[in-house]
Biotite code that builds the C-alpha atoms (Angstrom):
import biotite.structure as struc

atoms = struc.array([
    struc.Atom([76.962, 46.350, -22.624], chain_id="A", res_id=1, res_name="UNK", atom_name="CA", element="C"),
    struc.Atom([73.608, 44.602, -21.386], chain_id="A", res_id=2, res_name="UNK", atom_name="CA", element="C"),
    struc.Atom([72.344, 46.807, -18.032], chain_id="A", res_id=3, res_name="UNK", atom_name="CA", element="C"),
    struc.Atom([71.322, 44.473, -15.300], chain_id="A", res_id=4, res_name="UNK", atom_name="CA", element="C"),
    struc.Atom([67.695, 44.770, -15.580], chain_id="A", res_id=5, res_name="UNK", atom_name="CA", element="C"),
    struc.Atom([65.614, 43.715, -18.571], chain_id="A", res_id=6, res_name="UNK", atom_name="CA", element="C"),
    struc.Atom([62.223, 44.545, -19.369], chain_id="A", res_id=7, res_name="UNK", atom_name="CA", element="C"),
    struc.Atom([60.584, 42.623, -21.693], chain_id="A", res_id=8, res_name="UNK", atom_name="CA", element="C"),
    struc.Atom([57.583, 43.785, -23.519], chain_id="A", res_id=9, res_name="UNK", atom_name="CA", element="C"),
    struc.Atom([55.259, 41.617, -25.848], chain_id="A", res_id=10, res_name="UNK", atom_name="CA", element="C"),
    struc.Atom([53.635, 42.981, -28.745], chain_id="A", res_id=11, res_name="UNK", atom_name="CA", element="C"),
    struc.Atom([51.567, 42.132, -31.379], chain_id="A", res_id=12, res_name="UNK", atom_name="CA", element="C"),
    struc.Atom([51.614, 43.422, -34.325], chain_id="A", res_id=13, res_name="UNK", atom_name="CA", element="C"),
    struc.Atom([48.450, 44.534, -35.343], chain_id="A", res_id=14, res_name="UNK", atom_name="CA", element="C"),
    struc.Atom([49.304, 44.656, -39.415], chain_id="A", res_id=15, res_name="UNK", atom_name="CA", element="C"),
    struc.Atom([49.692, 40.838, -39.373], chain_id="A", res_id=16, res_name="UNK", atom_name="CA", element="C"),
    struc.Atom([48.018, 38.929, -36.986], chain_id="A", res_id=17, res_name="UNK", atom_name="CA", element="C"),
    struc.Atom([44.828, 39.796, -35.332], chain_id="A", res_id=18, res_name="UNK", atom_name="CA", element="C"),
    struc.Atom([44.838, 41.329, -31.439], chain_id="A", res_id=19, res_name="UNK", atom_name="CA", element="C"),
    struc.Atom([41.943, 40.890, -28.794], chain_id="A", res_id=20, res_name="UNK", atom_name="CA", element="C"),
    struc.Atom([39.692, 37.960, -30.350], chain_id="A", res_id=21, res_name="UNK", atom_name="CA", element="C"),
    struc.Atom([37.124, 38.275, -27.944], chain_id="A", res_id=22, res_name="UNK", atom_name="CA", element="C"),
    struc.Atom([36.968, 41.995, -27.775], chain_id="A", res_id=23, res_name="UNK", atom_name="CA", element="C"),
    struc.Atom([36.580, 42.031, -31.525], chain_id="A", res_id=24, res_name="UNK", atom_name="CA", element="C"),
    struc.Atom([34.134, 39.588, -31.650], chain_id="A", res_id=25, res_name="UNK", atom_name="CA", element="C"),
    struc.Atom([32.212, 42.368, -29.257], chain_id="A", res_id=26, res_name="UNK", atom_name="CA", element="C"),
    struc.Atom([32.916, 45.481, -30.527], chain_id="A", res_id=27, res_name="UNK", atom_name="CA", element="C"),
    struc.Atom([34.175, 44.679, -33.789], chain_id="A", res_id=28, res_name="UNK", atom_name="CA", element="C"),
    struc.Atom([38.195, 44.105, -35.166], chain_id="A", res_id=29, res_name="UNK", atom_name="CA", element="C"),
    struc.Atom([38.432, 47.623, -35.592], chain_id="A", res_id=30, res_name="UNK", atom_name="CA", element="C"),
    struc.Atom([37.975, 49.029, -32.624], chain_id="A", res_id=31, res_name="UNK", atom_name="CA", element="C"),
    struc.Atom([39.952, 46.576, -31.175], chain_id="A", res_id=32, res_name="UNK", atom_name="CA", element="C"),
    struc.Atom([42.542, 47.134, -32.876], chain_id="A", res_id=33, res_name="UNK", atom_name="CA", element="C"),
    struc.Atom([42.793, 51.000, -32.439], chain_id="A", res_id=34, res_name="UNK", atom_name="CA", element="C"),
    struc.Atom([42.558, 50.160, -28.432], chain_id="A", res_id=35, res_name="UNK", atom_name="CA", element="C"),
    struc.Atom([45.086, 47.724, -28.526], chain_id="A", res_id=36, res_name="UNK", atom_name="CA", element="C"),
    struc.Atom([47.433, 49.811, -30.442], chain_id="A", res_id=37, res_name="UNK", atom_name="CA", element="C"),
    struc.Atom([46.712, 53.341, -27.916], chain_id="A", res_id=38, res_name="UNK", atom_name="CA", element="C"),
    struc.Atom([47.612, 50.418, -25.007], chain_id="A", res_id=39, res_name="UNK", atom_name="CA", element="C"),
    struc.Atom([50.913, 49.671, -26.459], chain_id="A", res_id=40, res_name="UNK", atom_name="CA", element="C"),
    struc.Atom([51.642, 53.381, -26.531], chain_id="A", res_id=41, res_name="UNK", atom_name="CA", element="C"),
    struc.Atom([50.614, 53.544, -23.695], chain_id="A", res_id=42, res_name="UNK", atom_name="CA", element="C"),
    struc.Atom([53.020, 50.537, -21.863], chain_id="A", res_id=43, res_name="UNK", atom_name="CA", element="C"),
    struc.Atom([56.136, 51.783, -24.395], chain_id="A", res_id=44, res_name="UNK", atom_name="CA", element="C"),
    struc.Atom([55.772, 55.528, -22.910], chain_id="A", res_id=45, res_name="UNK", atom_name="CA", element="C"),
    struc.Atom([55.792, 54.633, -19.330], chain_id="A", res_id=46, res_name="UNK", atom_name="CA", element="C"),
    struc.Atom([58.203, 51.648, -19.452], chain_id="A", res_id=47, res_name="UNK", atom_name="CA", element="C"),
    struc.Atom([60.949, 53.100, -21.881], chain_id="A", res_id=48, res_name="UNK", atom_name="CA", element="C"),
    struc.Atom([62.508, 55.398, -18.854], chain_id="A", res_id=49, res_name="UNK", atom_name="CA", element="C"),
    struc.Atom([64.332, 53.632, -16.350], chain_id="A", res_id=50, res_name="UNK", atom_name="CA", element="C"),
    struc.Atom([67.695, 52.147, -15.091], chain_id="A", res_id=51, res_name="UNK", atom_name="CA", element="C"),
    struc.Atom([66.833, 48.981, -17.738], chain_id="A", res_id=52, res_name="UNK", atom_name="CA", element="C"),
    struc.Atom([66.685, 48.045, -21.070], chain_id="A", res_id=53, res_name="UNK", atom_name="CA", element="C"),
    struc.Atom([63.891, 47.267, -22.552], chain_id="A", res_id=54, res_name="UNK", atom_name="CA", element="C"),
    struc.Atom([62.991, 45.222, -25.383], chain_id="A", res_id=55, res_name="UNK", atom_name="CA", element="C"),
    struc.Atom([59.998, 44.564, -27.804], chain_id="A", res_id=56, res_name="UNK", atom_name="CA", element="C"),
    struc.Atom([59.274, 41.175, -28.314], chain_id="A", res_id=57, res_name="UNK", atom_name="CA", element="C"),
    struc.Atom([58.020, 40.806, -31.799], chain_id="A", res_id=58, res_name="UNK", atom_name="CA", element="C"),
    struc.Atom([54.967, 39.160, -33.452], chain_id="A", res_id=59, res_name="UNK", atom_name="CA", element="C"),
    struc.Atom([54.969, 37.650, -36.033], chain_id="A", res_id=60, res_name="UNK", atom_name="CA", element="C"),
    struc.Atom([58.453, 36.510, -35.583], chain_id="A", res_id=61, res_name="UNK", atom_name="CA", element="C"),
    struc.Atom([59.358, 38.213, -39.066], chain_id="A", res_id=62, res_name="UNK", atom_name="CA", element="C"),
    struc.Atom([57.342, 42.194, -38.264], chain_id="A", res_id=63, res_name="UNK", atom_name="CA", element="C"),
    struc.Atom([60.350, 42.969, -35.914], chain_id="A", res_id=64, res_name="UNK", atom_name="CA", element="C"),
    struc.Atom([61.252, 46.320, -39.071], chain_id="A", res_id=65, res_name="UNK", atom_name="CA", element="C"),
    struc.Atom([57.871, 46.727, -39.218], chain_id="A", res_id=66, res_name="UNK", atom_name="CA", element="C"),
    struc.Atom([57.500, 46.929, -35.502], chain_id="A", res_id=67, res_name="UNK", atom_name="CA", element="C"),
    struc.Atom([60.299, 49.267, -35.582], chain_id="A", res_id=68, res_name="UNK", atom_name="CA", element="C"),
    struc.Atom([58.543, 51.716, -37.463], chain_id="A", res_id=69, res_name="UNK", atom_name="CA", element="C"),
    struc.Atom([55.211, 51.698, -35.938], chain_id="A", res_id=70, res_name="UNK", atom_name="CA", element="C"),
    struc.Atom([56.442, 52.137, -32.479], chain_id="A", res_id=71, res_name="UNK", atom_name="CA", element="C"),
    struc.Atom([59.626, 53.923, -33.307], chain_id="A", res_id=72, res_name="UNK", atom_name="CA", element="C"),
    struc.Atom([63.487, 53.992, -31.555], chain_id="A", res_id=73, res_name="UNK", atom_name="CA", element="C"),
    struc.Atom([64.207, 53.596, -28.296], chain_id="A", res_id=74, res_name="UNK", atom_name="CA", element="C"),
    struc.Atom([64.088, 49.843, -27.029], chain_id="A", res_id=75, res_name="UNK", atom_name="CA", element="C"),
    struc.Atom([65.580, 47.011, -28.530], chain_id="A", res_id=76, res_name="UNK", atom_name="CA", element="C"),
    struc.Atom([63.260, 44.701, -31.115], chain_id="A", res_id=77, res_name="UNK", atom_name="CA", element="C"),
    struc.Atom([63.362, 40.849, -30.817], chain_id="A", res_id=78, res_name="UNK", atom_name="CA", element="C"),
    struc.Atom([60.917, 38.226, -32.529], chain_id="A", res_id=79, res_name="UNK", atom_name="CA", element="C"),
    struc.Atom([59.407, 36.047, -30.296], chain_id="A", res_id=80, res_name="UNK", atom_name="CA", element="C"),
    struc.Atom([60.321, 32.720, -30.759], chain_id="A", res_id=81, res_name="UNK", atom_name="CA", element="C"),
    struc.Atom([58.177, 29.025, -29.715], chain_id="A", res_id=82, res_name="UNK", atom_name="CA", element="C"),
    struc.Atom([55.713, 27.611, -30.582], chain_id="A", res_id=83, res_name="UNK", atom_name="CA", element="C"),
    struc.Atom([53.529, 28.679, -27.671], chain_id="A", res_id=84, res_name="UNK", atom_name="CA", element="C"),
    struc.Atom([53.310, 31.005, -25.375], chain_id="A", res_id=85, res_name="UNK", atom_name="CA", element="C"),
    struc.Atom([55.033, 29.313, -22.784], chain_id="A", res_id=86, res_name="UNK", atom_name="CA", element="C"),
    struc.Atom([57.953, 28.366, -25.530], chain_id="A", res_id=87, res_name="UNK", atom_name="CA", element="C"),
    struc.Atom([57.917, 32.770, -26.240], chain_id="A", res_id=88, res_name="UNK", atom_name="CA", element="C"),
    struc.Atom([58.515, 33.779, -22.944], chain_id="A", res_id=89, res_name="UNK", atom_name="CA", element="C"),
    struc.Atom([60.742, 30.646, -22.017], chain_id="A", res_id=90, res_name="UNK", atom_name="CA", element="C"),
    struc.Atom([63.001, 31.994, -24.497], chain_id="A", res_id=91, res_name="UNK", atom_name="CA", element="C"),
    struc.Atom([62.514, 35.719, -23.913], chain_id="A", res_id=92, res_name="UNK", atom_name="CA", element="C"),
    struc.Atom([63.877, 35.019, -20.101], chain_id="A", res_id=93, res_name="UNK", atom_name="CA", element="C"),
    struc.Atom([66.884, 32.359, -21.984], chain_id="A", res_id=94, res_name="UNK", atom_name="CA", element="C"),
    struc.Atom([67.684, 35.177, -24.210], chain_id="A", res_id=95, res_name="UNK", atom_name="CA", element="C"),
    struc.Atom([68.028, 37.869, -21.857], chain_id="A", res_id=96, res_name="UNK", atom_name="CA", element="C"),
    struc.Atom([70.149, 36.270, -19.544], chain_id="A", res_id=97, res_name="UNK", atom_name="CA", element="C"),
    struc.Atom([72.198, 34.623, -22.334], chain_id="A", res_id=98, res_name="UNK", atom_name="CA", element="C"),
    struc.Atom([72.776, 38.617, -22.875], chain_id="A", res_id=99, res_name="UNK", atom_name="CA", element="C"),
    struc.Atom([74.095, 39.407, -19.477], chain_id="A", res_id=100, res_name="UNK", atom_name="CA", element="C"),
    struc.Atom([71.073, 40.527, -17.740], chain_id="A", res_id=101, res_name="UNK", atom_name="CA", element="C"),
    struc.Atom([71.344, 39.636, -13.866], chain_id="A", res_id=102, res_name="UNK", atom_name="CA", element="C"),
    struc.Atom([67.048, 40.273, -13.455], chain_id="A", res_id=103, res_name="UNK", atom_name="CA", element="C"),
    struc.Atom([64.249, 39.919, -16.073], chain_id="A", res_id=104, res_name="UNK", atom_name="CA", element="C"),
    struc.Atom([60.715, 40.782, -15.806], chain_id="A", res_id=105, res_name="UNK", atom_name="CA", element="C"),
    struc.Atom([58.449, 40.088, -18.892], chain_id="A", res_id=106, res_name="UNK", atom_name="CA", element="C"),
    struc.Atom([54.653, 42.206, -19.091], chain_id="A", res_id=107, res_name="UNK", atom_name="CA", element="C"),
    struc.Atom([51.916, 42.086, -21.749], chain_id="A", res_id=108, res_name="UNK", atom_name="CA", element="C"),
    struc.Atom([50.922, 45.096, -23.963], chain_id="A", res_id=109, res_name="UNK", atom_name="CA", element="C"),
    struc.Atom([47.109, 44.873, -23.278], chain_id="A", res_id=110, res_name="UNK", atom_name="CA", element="C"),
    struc.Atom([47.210, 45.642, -19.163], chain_id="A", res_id=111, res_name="UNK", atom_name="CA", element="C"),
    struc.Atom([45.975, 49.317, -18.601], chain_id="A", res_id=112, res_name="UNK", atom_name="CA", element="C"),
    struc.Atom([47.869, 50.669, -15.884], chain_id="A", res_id=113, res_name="UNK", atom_name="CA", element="C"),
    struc.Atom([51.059, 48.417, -15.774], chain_id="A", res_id=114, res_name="UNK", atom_name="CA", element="C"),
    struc.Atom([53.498, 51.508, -16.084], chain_id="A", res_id=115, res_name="UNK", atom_name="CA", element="C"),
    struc.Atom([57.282, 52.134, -14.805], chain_id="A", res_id=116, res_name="UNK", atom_name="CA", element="C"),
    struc.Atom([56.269, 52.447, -11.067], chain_id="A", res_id=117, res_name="UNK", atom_name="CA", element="C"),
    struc.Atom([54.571, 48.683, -10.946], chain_id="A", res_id=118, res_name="UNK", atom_name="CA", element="C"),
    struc.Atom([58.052, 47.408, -13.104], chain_id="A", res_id=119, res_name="UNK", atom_name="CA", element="C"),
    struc.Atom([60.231, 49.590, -10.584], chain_id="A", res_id=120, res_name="UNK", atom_name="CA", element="C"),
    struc.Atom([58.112, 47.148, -8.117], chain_id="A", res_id=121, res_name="UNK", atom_name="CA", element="C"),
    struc.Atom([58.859, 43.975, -9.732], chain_id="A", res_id=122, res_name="UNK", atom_name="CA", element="C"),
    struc.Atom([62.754, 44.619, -10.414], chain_id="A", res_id=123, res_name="UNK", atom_name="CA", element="C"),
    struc.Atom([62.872, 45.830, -6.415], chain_id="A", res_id=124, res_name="UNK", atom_name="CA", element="C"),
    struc.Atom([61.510, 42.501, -5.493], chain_id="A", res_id=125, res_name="UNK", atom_name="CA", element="C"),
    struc.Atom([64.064, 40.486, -7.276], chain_id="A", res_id=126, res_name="UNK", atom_name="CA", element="C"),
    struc.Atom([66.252, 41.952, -4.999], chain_id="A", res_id=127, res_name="UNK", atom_name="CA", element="C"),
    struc.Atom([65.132, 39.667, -2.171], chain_id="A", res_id=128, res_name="UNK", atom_name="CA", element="C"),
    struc.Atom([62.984, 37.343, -3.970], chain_id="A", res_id=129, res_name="UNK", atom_name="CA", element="C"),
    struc.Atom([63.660, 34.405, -6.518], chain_id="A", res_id=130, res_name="UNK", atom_name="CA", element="C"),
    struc.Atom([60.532, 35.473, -8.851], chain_id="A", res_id=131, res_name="UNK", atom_name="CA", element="C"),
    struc.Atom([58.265, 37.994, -8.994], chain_id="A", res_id=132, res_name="UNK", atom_name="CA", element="C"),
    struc.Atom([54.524, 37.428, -10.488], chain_id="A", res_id=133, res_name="UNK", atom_name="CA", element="C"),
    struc.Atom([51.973, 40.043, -11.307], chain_id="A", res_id=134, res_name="UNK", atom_name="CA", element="C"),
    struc.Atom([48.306, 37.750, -10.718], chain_id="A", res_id=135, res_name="UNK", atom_name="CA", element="C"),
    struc.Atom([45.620, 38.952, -13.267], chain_id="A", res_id=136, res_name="UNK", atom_name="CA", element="C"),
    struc.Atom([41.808, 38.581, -12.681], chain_id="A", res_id=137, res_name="UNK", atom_name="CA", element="C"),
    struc.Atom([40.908, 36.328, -15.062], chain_id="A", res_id=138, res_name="UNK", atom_name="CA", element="C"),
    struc.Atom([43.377, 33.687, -13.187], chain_id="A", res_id=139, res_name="UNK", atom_name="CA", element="C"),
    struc.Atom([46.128, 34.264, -15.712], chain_id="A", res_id=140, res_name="UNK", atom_name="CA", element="C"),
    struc.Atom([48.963, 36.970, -14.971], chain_id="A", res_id=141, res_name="UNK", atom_name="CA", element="C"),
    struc.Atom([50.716, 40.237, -16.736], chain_id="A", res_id=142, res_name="UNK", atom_name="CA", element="C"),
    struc.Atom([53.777, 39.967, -14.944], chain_id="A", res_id=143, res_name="UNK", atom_name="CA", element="C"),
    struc.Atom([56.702, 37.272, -14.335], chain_id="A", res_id=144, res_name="UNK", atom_name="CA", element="C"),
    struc.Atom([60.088, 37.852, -13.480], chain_id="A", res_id=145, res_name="UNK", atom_name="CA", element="C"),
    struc.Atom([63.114, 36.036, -12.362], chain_id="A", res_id=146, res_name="UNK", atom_name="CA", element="C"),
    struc.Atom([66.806, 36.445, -10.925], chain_id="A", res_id=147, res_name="UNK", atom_name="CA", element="C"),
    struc.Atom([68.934, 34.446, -13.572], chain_id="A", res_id=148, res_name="UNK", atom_name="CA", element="C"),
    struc.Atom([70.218, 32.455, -10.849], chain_id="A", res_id=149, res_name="UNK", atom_name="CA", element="C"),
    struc.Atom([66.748, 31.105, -10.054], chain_id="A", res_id=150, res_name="UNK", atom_name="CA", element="C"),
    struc.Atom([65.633, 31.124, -13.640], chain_id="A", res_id=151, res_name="UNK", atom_name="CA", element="C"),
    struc.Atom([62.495, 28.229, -14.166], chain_id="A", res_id=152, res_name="UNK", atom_name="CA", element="C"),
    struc.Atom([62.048, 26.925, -17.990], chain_id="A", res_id=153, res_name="UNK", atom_name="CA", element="C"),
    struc.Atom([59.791, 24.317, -16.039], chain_id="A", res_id=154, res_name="UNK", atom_name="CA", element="C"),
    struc.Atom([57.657, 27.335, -15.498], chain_id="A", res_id=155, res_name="UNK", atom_name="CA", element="C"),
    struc.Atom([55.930, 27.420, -18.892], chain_id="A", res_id=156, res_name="UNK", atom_name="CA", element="C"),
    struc.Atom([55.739, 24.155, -19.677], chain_id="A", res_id=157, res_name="UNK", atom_name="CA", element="C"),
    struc.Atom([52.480, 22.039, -19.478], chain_id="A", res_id=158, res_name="UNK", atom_name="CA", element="C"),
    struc.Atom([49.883, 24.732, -18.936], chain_id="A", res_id=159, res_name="UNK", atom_name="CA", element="C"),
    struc.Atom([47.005, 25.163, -20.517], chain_id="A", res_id=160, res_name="UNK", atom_name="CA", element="C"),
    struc.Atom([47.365, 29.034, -21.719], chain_id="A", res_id=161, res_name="UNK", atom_name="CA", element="C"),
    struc.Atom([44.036, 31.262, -21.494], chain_id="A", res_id=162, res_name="UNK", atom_name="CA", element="C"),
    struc.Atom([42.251, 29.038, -19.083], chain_id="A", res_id=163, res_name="UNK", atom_name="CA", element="C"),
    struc.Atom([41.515, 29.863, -15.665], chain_id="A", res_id=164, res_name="UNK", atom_name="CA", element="C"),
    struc.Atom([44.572, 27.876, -14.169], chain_id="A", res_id=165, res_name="UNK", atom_name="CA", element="C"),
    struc.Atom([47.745, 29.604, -15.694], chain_id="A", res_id=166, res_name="UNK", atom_name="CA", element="C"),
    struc.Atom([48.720, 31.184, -12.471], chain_id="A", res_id=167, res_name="UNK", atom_name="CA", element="C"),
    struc.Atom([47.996, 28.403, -9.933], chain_id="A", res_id=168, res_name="UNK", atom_name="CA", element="C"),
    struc.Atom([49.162, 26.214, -12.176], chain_id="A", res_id=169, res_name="UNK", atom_name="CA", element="C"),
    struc.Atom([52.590, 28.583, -12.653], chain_id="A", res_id=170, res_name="UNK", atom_name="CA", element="C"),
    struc.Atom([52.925, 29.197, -8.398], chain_id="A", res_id=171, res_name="UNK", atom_name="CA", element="C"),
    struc.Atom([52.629, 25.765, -7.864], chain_id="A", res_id=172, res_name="UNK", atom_name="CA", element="C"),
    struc.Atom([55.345, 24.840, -10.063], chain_id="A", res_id=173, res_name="UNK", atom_name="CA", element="C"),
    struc.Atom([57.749, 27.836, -8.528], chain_id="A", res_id=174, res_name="UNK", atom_name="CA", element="C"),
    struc.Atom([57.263, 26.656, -4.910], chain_id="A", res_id=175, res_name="UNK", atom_name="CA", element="C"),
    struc.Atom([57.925, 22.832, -6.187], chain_id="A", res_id=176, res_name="UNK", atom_name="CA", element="C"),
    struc.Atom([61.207, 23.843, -7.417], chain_id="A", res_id=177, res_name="UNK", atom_name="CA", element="C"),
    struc.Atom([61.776, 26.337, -3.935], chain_id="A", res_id=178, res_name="UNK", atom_name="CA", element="C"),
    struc.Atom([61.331, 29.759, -5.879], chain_id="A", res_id=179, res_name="UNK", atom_name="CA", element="C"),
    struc.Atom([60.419, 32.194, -3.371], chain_id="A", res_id=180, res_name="UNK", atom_name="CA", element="C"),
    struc.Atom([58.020, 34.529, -5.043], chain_id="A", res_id=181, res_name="UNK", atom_name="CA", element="C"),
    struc.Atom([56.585, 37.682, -4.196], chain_id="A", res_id=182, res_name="UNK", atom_name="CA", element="C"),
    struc.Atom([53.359, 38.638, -5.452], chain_id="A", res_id=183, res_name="UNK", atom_name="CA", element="C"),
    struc.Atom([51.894, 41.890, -6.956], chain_id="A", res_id=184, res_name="UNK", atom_name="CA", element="C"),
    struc.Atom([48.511, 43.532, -6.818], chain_id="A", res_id=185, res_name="UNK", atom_name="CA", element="C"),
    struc.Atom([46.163, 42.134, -8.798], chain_id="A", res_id=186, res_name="UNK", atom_name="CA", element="C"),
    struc.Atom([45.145, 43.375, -11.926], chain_id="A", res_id=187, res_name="UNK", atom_name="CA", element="C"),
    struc.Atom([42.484, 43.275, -15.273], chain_id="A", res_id=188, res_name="UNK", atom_name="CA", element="C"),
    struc.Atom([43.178, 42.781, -18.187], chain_id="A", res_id=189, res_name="UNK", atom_name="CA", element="C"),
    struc.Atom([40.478, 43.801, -21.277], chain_id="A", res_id=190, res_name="UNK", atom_name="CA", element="C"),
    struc.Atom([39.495, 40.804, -23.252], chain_id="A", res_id=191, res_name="UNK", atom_name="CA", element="C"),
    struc.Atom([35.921, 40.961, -23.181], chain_id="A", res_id=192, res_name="UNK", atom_name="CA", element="C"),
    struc.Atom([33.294, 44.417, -23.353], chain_id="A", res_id=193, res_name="UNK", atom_name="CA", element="C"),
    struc.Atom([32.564, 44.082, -19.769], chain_id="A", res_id=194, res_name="UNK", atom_name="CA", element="C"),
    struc.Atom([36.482, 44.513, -18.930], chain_id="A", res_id=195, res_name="UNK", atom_name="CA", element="C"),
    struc.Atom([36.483, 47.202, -21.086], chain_id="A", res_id=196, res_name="UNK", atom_name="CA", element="C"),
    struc.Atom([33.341, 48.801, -19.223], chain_id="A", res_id=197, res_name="UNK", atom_name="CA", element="C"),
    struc.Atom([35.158, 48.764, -16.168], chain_id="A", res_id=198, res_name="UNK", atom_name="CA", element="C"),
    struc.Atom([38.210, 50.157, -17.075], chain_id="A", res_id=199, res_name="UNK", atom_name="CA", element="C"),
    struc.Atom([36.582, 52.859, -18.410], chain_id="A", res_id=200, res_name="UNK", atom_name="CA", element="C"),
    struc.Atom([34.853, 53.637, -15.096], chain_id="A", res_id=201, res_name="UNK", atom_name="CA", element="C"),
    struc.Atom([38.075, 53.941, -13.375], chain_id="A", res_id=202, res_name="UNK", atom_name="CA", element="C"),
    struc.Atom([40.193, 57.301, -12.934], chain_id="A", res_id=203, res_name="UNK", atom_name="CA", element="C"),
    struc.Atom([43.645, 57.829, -13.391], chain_id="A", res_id=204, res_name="UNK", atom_name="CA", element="C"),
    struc.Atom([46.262, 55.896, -13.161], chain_id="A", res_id=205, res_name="UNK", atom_name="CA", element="C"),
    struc.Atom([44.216, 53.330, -14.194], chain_id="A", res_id=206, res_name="UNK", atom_name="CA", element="C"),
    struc.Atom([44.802, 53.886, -17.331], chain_id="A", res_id=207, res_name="UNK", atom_name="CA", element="C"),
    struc.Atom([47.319, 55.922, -19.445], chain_id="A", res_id=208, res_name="UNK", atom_name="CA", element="C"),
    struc.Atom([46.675, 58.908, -21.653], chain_id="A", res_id=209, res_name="UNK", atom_name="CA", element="C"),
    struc.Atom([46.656, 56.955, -25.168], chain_id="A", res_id=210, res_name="UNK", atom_name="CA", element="C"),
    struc.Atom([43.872, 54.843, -23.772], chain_id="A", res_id=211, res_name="UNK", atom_name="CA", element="C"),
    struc.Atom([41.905, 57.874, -22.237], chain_id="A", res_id=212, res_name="UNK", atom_name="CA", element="C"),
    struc.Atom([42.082, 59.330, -25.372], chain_id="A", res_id=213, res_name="UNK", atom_name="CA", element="C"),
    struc.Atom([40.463, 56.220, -26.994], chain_id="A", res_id=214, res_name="UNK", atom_name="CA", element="C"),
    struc.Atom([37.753, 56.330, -24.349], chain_id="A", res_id=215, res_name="UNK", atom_name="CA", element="C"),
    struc.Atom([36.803, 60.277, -24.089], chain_id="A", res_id=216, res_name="UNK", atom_name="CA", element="C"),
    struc.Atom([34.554, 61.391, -25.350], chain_id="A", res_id=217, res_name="UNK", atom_name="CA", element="C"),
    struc.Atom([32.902, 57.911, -26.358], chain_id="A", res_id=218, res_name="UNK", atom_name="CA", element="C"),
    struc.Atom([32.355, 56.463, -22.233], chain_id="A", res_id=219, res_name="UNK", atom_name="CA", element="C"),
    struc.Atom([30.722, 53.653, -21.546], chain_id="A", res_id=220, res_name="UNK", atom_name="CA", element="C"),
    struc.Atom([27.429, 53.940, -23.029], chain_id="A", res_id=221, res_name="UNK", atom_name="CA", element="C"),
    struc.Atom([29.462, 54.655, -26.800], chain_id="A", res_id=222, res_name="UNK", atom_name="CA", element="C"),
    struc.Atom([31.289, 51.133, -26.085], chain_id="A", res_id=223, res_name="UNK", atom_name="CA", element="C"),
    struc.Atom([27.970, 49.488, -25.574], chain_id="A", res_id=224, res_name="UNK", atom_name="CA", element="C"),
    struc.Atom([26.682, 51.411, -29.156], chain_id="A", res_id=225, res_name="UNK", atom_name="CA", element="C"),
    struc.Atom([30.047, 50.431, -30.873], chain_id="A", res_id=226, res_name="UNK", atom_name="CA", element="C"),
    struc.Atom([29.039, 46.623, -29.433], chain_id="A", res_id=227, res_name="UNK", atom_name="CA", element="C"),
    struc.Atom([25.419, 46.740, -30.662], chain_id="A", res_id=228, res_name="UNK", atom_name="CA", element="C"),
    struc.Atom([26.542, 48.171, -33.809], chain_id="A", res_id=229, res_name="UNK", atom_name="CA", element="C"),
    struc.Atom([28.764, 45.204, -34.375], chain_id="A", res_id=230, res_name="UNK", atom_name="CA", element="C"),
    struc.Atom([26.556, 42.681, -33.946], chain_id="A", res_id=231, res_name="UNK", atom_name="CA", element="C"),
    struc.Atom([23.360, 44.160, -36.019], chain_id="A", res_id=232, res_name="UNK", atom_name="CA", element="C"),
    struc.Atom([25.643, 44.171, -38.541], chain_id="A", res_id=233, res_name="UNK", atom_name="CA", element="C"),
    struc.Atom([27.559, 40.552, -38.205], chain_id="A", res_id=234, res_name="UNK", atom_name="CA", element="C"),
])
């Protein structure tokens, strides 16, 4: 039987499609890849535990086994299905609540620092609130959630995803339609070298172990080496 609350993760599988574009194109695919990967550890340790089930939103539609096996048992895999990313999490919500869920709150896997206590957050505020959103810094967001009463396909459609607009764009459309939404604290995401410089400035929480790991002993200065590395050798 489906608990109440459903927290939806999405994941990218790093095996089949490629993860952080512009990071890559910084520090090179590798490296990106092996801090995107100690992120989604990071976001499956802390949001496993709690009073909700969570599932692993697949991509590629067809690496949900081979999700499975890289990030092992415990939540439930589902492939992400649309043909954008307003179509996959338009769906992710329609799915969950098609499975009995009364509250859903969706996150990304590359947010350091979006752990259990900011979800606990988000589910809380759905207890007085239509939607919950989680604003990131680039002007996009890590965080939506909704009551499936006040549910809002209309939410993902016609936006121009990765611009500067998503979450303007987004609020607007919720107060249209009379969604009352609370807000969270803002966070960064780490798309570009100079995101990742500043996460790696910050202390704990900021930042889970996996991720810590990846950055100690190397710091800042071995991020900028592992950047000028890269492009001497593009």
């Amino acid at each position: 039987m489906a608990r109440d609350r459903c927290l939806l993760l999405m994941v990218r599988h790093p095996g089949f499609v490629p993860v952080k574009s512009r990071l890559a194109a910084a520090i090179g695919p590798d490296a990106a890849r092996s801090l995107y990967e100690a992120m989604v550890s990071d976001a499956l340790r802390s949001l496993l535990p709690g009073d909700h089930d969570l599932v692993v939103l697949c991509d590629p539609p067809g690496a949900g086994e081979a999700t499975a096996r890289w990030l092992g048992p415990g939540p439930l895999y589902r492939p992400q299905r649309g043909r954008d990313l307003g179509e996959r999490m338009a769906s992710a919500f329609a799915e969950a609540f098609e499975a009995g869920h009364r509250q859903a709150v969706l996150v990304g896997s590359d947010i350091p620092g979006v752990d259990g206590t900011l979800a606990g957050q988000a589910f809380t505020g759905l207890d007085s609130r239509d939607a919950v959103l989680g604003p990131a810094r680039d002007g996009g967001y890590y965080l939506i959630g909704f009551n499936r009463n006040a549910f809002l396909p209309e939410a993902f459609r016609d936006i121009a995803w990765g611009s500067s607009g998503v979450r303007e764009r987004t609020l607007e459309t919720l107060e249209r339609h009379g969604r009352r939404v609370l807000l969270l604290e803002e966070r960064r995401d780490v798309d570009t070298a100079e995101d990742l410089e500043e996460i790696a400035a910050q202390p704990p929480p900021a930042t889970g172990p996996a991720v810590r790991t990846w950055l100690s002993p190397k710091g800042v200065r071995f991020i900028f080496a592992m950047q000028q590395n890269y492009d001497n050798n593009d």
